[in-house]
N, C-alpha and C positions, 0 to 999 in steps of 0.2 A: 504494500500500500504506500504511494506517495501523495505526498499534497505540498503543492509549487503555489505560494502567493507571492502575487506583485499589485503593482498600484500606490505604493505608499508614498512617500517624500514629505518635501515640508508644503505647506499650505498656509494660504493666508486665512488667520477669525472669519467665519462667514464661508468658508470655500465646501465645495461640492465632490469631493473625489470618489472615483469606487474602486475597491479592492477587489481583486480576483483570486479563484483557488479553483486551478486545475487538479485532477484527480484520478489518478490512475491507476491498476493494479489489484481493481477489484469493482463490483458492481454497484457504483454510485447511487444508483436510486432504493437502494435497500436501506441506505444509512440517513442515520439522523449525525446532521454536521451543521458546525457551526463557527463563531467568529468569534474570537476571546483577546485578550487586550493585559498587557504587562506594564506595569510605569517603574521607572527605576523605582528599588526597596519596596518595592507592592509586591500584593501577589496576585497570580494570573487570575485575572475575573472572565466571567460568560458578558458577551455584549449582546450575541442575537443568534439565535436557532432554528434549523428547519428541519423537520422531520420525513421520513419519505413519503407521506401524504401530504406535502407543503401545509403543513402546522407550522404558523411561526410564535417564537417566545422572545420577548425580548426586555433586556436589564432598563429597572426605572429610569436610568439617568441618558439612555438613548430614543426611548419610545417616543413615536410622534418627529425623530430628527433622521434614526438611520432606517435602512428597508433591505432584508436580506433576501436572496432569490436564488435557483439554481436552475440551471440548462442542461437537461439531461442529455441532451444530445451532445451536447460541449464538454457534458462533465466537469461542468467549471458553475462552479459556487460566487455570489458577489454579496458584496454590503457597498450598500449609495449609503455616503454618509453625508449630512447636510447639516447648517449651520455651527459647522465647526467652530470650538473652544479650544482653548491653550488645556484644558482639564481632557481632551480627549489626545494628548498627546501620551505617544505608549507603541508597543510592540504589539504589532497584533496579528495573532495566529491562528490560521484557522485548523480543524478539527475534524474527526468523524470517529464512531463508531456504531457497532449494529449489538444494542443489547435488548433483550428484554422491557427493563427499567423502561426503555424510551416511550415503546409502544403502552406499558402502564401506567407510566408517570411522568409524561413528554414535560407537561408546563412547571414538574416539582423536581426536575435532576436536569434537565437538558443542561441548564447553565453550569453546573458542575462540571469544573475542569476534570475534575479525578475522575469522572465518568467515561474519557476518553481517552484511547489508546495510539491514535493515529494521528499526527502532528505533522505538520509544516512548520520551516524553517523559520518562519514568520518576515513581516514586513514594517520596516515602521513607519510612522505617521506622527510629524513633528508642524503643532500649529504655534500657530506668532502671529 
């Protein structure tokens, strides 16, 4: 299983970019994956979730700003993130895995980093 994100860089207060996560090495549309987010001395938080019935979950302090999507055909995962802040500056990594848990309790673990085993390199996203 691999997952390649790009998209990131620095961005100005206010700016619109989207992140991508291609995905290969296994059958994308089984999995619930997502986008999670590191700031130096934090630790890795859940920012947005899609399950493979496009269920989305996403962290209070992005809802209503980012919007997470997936292209099955593409295999590639995004988050449009909008009205960027200097507070959404961070690493941000996207995710999968196919458990159980997802299908029972999508909206109460999806954000859980420890619930996922398949990791990208991550990308970062630095506002100003």
């Amino acid at each position: 299983v691999q997952l390649v994100e790009s998209g990131g860089g620095s961005v100005q207060a206010g700016g619109s970019p989207t992140l991508s996560c291609t995905a290969s090495g296994y059958t994308s549309d089984r999995y619930c994956m997502g986008w999670f987010r590191q700031a130096p001395g934090k630790k890795r938080v859940g920012v947005a979730t899609i399950d493979k019935d496009g269920h989305t979950n996403y962290a209070d302090s992005v809802k209503g700003r980012f919007t997470i999507s997936k292209d099955y055909d593409k295999r590639t995962l995004y988050l449009q993130m909008n009205a960027l802040t200097p507070e959404d500056t961070a690493m941000y990594y996207c995710a999968a895995d196919r458990r159980k848990s997802f299908a029972q309790s999508f909206y109460t673990v999806s954000l859980g980093a420890t619930f996922y085993r398949y990791w990208g390199q991550g990308t970062q996203v630095t506002v100003s």
